[in-house]
N, C-alpha and C positions, 0 to 999 in steps of 0.2 A: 504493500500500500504506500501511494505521497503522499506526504502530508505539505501545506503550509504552513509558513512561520507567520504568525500574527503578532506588530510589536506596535506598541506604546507607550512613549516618553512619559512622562510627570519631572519636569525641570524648575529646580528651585534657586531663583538669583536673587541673590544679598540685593538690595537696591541704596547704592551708595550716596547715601545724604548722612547727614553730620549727624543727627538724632535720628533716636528711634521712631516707630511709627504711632506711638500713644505716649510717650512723655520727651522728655528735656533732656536723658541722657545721650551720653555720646557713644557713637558707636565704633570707634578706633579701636582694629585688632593687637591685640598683645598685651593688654592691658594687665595689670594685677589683678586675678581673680576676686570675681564680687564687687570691685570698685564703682562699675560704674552700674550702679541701678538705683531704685527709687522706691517709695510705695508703689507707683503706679505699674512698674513695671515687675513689682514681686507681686501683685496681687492683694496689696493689703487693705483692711475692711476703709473703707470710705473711701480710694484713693479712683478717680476720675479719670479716664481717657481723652484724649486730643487728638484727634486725627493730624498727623502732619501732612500736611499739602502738598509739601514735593514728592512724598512718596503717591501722592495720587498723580500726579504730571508726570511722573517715571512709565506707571504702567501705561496712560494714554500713549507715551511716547509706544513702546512697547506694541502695543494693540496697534496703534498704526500703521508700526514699522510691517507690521504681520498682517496688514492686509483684511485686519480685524473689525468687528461691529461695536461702538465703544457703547455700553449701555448708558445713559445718560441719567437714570436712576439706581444704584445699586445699592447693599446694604449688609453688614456687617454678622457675624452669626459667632455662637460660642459652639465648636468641638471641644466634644468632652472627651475626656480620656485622661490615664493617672499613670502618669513618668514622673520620678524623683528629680527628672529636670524640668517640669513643669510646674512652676509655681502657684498658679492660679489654679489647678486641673482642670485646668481647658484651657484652648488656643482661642484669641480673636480672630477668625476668618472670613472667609466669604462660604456663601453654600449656594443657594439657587439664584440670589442676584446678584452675580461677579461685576466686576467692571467692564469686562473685556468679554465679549461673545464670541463665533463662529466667526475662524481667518482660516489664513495658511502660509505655507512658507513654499518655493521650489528649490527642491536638490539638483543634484545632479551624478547619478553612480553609472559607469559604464558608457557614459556616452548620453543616457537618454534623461532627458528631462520629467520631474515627477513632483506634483505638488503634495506635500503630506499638511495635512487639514490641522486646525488650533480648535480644540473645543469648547475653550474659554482662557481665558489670565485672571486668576485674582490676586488679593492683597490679603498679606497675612502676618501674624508675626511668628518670629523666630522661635523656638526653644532653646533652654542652657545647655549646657555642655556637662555631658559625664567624663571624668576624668579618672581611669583605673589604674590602679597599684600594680605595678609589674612585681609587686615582691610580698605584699599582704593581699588579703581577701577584701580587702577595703575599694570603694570607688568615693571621688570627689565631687562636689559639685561647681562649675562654676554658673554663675547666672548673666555676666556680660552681658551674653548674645542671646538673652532673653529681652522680647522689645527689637530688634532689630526688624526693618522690614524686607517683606520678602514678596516676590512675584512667581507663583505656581502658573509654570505655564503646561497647559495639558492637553497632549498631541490628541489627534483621533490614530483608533486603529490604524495606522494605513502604511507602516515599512511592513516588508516580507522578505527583511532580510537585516543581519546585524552589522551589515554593509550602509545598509542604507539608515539605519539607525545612527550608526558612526558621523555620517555627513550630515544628517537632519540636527545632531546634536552640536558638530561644528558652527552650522549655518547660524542658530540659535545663539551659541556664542561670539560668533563674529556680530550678530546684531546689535545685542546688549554693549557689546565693545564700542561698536562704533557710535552708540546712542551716547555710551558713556554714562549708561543709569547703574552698570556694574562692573565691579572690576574683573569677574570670572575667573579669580584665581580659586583653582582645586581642592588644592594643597589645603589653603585656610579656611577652605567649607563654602564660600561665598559662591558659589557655581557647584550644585549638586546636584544627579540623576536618580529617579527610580526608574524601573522598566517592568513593563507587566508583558507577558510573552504567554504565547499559546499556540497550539498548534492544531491542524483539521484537516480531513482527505482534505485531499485539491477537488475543485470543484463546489464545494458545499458553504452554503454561507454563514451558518450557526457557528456560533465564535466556542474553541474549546476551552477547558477547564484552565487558568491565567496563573500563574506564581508571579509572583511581585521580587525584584530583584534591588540590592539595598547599598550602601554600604561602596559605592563605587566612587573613589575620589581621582580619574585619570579618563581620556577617552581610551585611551589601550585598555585599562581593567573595564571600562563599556564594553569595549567587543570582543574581549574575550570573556567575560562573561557571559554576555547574549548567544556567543559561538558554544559557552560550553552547556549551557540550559537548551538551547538547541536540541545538542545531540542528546540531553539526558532526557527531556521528554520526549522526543522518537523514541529511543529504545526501548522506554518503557510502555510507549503505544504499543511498539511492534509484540513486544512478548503478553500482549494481553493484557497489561495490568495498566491502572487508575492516575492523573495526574493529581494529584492533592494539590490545593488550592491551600496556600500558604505564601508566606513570605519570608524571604530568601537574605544570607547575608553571602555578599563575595569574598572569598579568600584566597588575595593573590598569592600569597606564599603557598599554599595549598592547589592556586589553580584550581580549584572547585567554588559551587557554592555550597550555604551551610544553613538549614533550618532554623530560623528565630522564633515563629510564631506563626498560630494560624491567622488567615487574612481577614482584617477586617474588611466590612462593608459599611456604606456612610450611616445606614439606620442602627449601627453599635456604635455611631460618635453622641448619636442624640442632639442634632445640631438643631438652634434656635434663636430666633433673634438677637442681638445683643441688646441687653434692655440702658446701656449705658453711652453707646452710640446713636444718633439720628440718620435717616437716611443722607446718601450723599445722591447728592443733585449737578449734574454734570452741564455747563450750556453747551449752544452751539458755538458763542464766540469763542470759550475758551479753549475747545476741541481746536477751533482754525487756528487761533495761535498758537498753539503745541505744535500744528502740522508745517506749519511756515516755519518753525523754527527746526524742527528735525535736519540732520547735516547727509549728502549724499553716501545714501549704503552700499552695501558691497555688490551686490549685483550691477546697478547704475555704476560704481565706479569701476568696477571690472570694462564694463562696456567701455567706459569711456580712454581706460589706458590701451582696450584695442584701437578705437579708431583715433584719441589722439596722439600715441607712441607709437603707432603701430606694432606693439608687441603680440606675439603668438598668445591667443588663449591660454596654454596652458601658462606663459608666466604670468599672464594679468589675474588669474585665478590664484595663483600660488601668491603674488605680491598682494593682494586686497583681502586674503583671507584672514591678516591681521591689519586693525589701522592703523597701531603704531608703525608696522613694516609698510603699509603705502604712503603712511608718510613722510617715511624716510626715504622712501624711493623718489618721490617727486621732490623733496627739498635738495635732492643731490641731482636731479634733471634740472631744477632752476640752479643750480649753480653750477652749471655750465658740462653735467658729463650728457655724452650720445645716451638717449634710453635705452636701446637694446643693451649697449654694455653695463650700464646701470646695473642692469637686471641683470645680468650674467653676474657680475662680481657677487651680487646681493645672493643670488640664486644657489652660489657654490662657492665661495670664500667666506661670505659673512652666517650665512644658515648654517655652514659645517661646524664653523668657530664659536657661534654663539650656543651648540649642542640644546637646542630646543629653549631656550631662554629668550625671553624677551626684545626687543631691537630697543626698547626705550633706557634697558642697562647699559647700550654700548656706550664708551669712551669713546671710541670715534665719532666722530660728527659726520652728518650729509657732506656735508661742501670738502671735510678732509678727502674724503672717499673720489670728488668731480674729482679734486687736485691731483688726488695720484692717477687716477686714469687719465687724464691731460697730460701728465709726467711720463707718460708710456705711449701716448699717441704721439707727442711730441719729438720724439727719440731721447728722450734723456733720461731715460735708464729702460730697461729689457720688461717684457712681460716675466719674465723669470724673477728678476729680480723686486717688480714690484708687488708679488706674491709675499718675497722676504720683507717687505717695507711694509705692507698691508699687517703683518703678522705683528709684526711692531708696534704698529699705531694703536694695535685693540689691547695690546699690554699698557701701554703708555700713554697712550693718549694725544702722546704729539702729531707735527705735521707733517705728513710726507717728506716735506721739505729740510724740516730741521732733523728726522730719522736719516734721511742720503746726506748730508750733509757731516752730521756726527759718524756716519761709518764710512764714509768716502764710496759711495755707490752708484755716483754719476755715473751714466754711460760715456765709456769710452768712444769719443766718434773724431778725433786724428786720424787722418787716414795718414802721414806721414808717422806716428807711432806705430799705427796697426800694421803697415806694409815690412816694417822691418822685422816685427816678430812673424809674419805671412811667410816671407821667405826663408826664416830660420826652420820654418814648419816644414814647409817643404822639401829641403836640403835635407831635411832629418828623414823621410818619408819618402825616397826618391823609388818604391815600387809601386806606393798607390800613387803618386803623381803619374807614373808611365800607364799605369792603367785608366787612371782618368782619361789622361790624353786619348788611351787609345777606345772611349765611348764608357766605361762603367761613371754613369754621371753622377751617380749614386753616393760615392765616393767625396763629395761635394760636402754633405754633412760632414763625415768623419772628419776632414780640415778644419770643418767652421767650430765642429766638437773639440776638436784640439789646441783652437783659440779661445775659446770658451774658458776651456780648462786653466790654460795660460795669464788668462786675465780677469779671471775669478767672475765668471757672466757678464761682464761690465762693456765687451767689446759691442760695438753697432752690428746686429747681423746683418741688416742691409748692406753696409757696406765691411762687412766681411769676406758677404758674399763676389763683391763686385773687386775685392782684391784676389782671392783667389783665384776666382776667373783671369784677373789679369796675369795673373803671374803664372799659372797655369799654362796660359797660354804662350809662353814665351817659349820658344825655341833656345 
């Protein structure tokens, strides 16, 4: 028997404003545990809720970006449920009138284009942080990042594959990035996935039994997790047996996942009005100014580094899928390097060097980066050698300039220098010179290689080349 893979997101983004989204504290990560909270945000008896406003102009921003229905009346609801890091035992969230209605986003896996559906966004807040004893039976609590807000965005059913989950879940991040309503770093929880996966003959449209997957802080532990719940409810279809609907913790060290709990459903939250919030009432004007104010996204900017650089789709895709990195690619076009090579350097000297880290870390600057490739188109030092000068600059920071400079790396382009070592080359070499002569042209490198080596990469191969030939040539 086939089966389909049936997958959906639940993506949860920190939404980066100073305060939280019901009181005054701040919400900067690292803090001293427990510093920064309040009555309001412990849940203590009389302490009142504030809706903060920019967290509502985060999510419109959001909804829009996604092509979303911004509901214009929404309202606030209590889930209930009992975590030692929930303070209040319930969350403020939304339940049936979210902010953010029926959108979508388009991917793109293998070539074809595929739109996966938003079933809503809402507004919610955070919960604290458990914090376990690697050495006692004890766990801590901290409360911080209780109160922080948070936008649940949730896909519809619609990857059929952990491929396409993988890029829905990028696209999603590159949006928020570029919105600038969060920062998507991982690592610090501010950017986190669940995944509900299930599977069905092919053919049939009843959705199979769902496990919910947890605990994912990487898109690689995304897709290999979804790759490996894949294969484990197959198998279990094939040999006749039940998927249990539960939910699921990832363990990359393990490379499996690992039963937490059976799956809730929303009628065991007991969700109900918040009787401490007022409806929010959304205009039309303010929707259009959020929309005027949104900055060009990654698809429109994809496009547009095709037809104003003319670069090949795949690098405009790879340059805009972060915005720090497209902006670093075009403040290094406005100062003065070729796009294509831009992107080449970007694409394979600074991605390799910056090993998945950020471009907004680098020490080199845009306009360092035009310099040195202007320094190499120019002839004044070798592609070779401005690889060794590049490598520099990202340790140190300096300028191309003052890097060849401190190591004496100008290229060598005397040709009254270069001819007197040209001929001491050939003197030394007098059976590949006779075979040059006699058609192995081939041979031509091996010379230029022998100046190279002589002059520590620094000689002009252009006019290496054109010494060789001459002296080569001589009878």
């Amino acid at each position: 028997m086939e089966f389909e893979t049936v997958i959906g997101l639940e993506i949860h983004a920190q939404l980066s404003t100073k305060t939280k989204i019901f009181c005054g504290c701040a919400t900067t990560f690292g803090a001293a545990p427990n510093s920064q909270t309040c009555p309001v945000c412990l849940g203590l008896p009389g302490a009142l809720p504030v809706l903060n406003k920019t967290a509502v102009e985060y999510a419109i921003k959001m909804g829009l970006a996604s092509n979303a229905v911004i509901n214009k009346r929404n309202q606030f609801a209590r889930k209930n449920y009992f975590y030692p890091d929930l303070p209040k035992n319930y969350q403020t969230s939304q339940f049936d009138l979210p902010i953010v209605g029926g959108g979508g986003v388009e991917i793109e896996v293998d070539g074809q284009t595929k739109t996966i559906g938003i079933t809503r966004i809402h507004l919610e807040e955070d919960a604290g942080k458990l914090i376990h004893d690697e050495h006692e039976p004890f766990s801590y609590i901290d409360l911080n990042r209780t109160g922080t807000p948070l936008i649940e965005i949730v896909s519809e059913p619609d990857m059929r594959s952990p491929a396409e989950a993988y890029v829905y879940l990028k696209k999603i991040h590159a949006i928020l990035r570029y919105l600038d309503i969060c920062d998507g770093n991982m690592q610090e929880g501010s950017f986190r996935c669940d995944a509900n996966v299930s599977l069905r003959p092919v053919g049939t449209k009843e959705l199979g039994t769902r496990t919910e997957l947890k605990n994912m802080n990487s898109f690689r532990h995304v897709q290999n997790a979804l790759e490996y719940e894949v294969r484990r409810q197959r198998d279990l279809l094939l040999d006749g047996e039940k998927v249990v609907q539960e939910t699921l913790l990832w363990n990359p060290d393990k490379n499996c996942s690992e039963s937490m709990r059976g799956k809730e459903d929303a009628h065991d939250y007991r969700y109900f009005p918040c009787p401490d919030l007022v409806m929010v009432d959304i205009s039309d004007n303010w929707i259009a100014d959020i929309r005027a104010s949104l900055p060009e996204l990654p698809d429109a900017r994809r496009a547009r580094f095709v037809s104003d650089y003319e670069l090949p789709e795949y690098d405009a895709a790879l340059l805009t899928g972060e915005r720090d990195l497209a902006d670093y690619f075009e403040a290094a076009v406005q100062a003065g390097a070729p796009a294509k090579k831009a992107a080449n350097w970007m694409m394979t000297e600074l991605l390799r060097e910056l090993k998945g880290e950020s471009v907004s870390g680098c020490r080199t600057r845009p306009e360092q980066l035009a310099a040195l490739i202007k320094l190499i188109e120019s002839g004044s030092i070798s592609g070779k050698i401005g690889k060794t000068v590049f490598l520099d600059m990202l340790a140190s920071g300096d300028s191309p300039e003052a890097i060849i400079a401190r190591k004496n790396l100008a290229q060598v382009s005397d040709s009254g220098e270069l001819l007197t070592i040209v001929r001491e080359i050939v003197a030394a070499n007098p059976s590949q010179a006779d075979d040059f002569r006699n058609g192995k042209a081939k041979l031509m490198g091996y010379f230029v290689g022998q100046l190279m080596q002589k002059t520590k990469g620094q000689a002009n191969p252009k006019i290496a080349n054109e010494l060789f030939g001459q002296v080569l040539g001589e009878k």
